[in-house]
BAKOL-506237 format. One record per residue: residue number from 1; y, z, x of N, C-alpha, C in turn. Coordinates in nm, 4 decimals, padded with zeros to 6 digits. Layout:
N
+-----+----------+----------+----------+----------+----------+----------+----------+----------+----------+
| num |      nc2 |      nc3 |      nc1 |     cac2 |     cac3 |     cac1 |      cc2 |      cc3 |      cc1 |
+-----+----------+----------+----------+----------+----------+----------+----------+----------+----------+
| NUM |        Y |        Z |        X |        Y |        Z |        X |        Y |        Z |        X |
...
+-----+----------+----------+----------+----------+----------+----------+----------+----------+----------+
END
This chain:
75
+-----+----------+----------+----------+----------+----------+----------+----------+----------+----------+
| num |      nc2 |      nc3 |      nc1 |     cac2 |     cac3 |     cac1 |      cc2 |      cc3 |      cc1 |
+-----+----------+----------+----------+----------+----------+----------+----------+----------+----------+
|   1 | -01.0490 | -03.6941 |  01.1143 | -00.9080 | -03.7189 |  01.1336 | -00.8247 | -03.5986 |  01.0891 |
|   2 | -00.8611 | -03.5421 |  00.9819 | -00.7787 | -03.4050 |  00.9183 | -00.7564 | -03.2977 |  01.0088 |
|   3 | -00.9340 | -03.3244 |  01.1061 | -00.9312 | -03.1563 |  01.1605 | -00.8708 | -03.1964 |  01.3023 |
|   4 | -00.8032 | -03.3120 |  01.2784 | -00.7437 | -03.3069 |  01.4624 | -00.6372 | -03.2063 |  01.4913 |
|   5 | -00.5696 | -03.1998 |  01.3837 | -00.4412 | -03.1039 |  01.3837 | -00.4324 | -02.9663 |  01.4532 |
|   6 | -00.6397 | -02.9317 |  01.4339 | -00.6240 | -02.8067 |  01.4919 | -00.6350 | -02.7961 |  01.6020 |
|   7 | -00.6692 | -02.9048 |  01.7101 | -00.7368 | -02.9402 |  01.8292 | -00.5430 | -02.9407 |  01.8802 |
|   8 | -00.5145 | -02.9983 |  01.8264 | -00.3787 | -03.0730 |  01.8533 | -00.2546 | -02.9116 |  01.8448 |
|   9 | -00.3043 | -02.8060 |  01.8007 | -00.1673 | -02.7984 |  01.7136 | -00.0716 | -02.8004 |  01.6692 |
|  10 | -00.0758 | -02.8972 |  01.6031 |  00.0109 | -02.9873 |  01.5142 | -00.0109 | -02.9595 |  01.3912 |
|  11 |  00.0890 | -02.9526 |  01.2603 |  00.0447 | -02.8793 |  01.0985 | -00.0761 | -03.0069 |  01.0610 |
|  12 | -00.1167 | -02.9987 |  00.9530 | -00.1820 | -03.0873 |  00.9085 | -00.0971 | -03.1674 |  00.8163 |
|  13 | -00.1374 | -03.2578 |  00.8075 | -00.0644 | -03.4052 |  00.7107 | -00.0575 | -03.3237 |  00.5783 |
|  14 |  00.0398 | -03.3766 |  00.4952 |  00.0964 | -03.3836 |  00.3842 | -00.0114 | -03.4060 |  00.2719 |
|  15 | -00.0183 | -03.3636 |  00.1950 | -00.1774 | -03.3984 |  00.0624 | -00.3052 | -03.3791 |  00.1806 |
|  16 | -00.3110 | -03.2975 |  00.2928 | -00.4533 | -03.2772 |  00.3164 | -00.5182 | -03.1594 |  00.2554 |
|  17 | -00.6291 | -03.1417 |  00.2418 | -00.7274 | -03.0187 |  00.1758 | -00.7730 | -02.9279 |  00.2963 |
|  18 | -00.7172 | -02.9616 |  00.3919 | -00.7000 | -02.8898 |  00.5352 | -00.6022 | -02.7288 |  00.5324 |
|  19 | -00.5070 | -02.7529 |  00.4308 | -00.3264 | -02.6936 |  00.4246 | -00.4069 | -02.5960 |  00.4070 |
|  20 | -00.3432 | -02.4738 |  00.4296 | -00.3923 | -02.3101 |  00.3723 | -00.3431 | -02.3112 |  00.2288 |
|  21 | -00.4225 | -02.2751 |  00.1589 | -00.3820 | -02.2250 | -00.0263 | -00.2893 | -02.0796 |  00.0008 |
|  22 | -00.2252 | -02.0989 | -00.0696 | -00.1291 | -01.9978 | -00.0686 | -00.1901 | -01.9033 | -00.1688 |
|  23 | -00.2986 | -01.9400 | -00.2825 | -00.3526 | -01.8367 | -00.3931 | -00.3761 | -01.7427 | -00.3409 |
|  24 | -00.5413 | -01.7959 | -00.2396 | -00.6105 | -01.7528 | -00.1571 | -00.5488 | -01.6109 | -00.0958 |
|  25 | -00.4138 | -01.6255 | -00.0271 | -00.3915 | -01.5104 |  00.0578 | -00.3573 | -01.4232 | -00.0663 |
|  26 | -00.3117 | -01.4869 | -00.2161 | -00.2518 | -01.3457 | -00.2575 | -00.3449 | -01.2836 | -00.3147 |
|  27 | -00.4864 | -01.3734 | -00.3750 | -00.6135 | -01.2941 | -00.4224 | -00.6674 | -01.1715 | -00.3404 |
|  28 | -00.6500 | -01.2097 | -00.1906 | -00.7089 | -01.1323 | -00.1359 | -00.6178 | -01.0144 | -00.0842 |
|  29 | -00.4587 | -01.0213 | -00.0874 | -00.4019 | -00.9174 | -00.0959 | -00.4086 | -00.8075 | -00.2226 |
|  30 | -00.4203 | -00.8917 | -00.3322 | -00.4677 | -00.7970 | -00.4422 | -00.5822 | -00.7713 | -00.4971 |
|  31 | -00.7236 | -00.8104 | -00.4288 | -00.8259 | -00.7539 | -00.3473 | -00.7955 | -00.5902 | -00.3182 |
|  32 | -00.7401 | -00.6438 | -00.1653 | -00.7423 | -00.5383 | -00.0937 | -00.6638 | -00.4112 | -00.1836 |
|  33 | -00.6117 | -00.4302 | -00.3096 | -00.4872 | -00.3160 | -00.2878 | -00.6011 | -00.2800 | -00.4223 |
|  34 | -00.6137 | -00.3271 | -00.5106 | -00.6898 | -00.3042 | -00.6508 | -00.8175 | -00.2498 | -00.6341 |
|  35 | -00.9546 | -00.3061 | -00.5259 | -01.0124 | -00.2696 | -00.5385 | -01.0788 | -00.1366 | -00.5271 |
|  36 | -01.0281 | -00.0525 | -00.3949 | -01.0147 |  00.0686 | -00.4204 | -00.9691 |  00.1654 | -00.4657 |
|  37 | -00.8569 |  00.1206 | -00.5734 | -00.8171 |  00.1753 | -00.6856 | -00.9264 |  00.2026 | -00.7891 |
|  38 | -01.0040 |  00.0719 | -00.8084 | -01.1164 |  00.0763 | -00.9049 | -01.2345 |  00.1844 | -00.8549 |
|  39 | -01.2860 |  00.1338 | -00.7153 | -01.3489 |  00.2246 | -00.6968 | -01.3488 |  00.3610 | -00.6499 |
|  40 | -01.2213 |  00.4050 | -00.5985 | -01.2122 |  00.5613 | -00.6132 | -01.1381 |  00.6600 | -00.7040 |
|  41 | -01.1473 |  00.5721 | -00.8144 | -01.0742 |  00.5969 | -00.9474 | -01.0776 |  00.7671 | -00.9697 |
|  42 | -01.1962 |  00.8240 | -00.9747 | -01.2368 |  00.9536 | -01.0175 | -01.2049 |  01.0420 | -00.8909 |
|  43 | -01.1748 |  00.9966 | -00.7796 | -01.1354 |  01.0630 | -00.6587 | -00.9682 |  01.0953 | -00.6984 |
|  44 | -00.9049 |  00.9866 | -00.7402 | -00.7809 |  00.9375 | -00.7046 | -00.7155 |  01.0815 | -00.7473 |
|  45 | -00.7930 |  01.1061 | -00.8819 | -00.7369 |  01.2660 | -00.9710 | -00.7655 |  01.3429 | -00.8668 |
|  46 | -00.8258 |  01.3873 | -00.8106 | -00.8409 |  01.5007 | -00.7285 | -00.7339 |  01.4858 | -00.5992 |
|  47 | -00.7282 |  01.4133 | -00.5681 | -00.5928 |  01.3600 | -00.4305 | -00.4930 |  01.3960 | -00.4816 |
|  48 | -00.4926 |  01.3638 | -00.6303 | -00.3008 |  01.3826 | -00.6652 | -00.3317 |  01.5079 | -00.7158 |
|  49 | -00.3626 |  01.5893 | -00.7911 | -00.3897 |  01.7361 | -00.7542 | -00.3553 |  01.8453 | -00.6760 |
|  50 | -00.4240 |  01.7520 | -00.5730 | -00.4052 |  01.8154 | -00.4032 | -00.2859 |  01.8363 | -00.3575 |
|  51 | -00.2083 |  01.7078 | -00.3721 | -00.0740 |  01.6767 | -00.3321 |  00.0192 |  01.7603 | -00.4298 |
|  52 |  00.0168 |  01.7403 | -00.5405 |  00.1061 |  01.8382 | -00.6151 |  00.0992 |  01.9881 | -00.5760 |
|  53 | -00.0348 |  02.0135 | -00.5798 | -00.0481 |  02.1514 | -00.5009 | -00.0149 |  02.1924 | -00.3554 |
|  54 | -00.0136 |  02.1381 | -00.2681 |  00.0403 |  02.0723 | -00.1686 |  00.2175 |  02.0949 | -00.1685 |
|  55 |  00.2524 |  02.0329 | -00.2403 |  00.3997 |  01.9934 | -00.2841 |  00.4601 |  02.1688 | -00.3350 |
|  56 |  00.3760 |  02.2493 | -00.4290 |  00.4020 |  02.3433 | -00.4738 |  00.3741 |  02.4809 | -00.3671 |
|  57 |  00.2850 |  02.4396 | -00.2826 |  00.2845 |  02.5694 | -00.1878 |  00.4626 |  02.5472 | -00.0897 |
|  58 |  00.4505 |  02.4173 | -00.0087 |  00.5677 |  02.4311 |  00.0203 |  00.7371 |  02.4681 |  00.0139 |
|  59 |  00.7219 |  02.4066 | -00.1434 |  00.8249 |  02.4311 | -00.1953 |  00.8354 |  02.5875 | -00.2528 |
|  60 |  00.7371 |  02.6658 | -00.2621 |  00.7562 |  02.8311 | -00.2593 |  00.7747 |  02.8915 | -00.1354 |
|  61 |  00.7372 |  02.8277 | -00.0225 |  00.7511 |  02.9033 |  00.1242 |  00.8997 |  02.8328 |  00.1644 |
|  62 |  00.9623 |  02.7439 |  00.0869 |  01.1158 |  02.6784 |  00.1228 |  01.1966 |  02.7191 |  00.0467 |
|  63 |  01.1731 |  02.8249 | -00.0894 |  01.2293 |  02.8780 | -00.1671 |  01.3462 |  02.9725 | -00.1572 |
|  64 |  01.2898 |  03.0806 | -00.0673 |  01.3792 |  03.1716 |  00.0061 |  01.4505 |  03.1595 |  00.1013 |
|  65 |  01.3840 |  03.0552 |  00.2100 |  01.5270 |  03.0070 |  00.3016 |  01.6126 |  02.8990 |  00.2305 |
|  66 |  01.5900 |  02.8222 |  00.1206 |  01.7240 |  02.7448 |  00.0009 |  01.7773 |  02.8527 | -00.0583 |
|  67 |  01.7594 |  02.9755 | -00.0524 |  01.8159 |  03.0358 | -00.1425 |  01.9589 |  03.1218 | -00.0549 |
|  68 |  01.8670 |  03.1160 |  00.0749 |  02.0104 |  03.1894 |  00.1839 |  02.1341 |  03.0597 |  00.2186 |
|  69 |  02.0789 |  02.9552 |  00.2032 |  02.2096 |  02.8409 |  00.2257 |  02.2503 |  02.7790 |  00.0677 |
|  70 |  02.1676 |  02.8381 |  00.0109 |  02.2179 |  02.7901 | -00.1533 |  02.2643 |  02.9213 | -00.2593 |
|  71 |  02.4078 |  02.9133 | -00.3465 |  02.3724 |  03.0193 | -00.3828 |  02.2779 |  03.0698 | -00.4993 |
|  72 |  02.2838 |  02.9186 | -00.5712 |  02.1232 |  02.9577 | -00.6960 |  02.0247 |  02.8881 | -00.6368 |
|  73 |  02.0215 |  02.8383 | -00.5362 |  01.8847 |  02.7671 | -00.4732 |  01.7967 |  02.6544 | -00.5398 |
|  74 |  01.9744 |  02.5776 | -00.5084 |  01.9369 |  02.4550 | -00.5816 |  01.9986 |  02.3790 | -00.4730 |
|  75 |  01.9465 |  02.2203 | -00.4722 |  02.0937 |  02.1365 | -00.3598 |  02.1413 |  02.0429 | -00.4715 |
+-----+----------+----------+----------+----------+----------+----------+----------+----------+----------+
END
């Protein structure tokens, strides 16, 4: 009788063990977001590294053209 709802679709009744858990979706959203945090933990340092370095080449090759529209080459 519970699983007619899905045949039907129609929600399921009120107090059924049919309903979606609402935990459920957030365990597994914070699953998804945590666990490869955990496991590429020792990577993660080397990425942000990258990026800062990354961040620092650009901002020396953007240095000299901020400095012709800026006059201390600052905004």
């Amino acid at each position: 009788m519970r699983n007619d709802w899905r045949n039907n679709q129609l929600p399921p009744p009120e107090g059924s063990e049919d309903q979606p858990d609402g935990f459920i979706s957030i365990a597994i959203v914070a699953f998804v977001i945590v666990a490869p945090l955990i496991y590429f933990r020792p990577e993660l340092g080397a990425v942000e590294v990258w990026m800062i370095d990354a961040y620092h080449a650009v901002d020396g090759w953007v240095a000299p053209i901020r400095g012709l529209f800026f006059a201390d080459g600052r905004i």
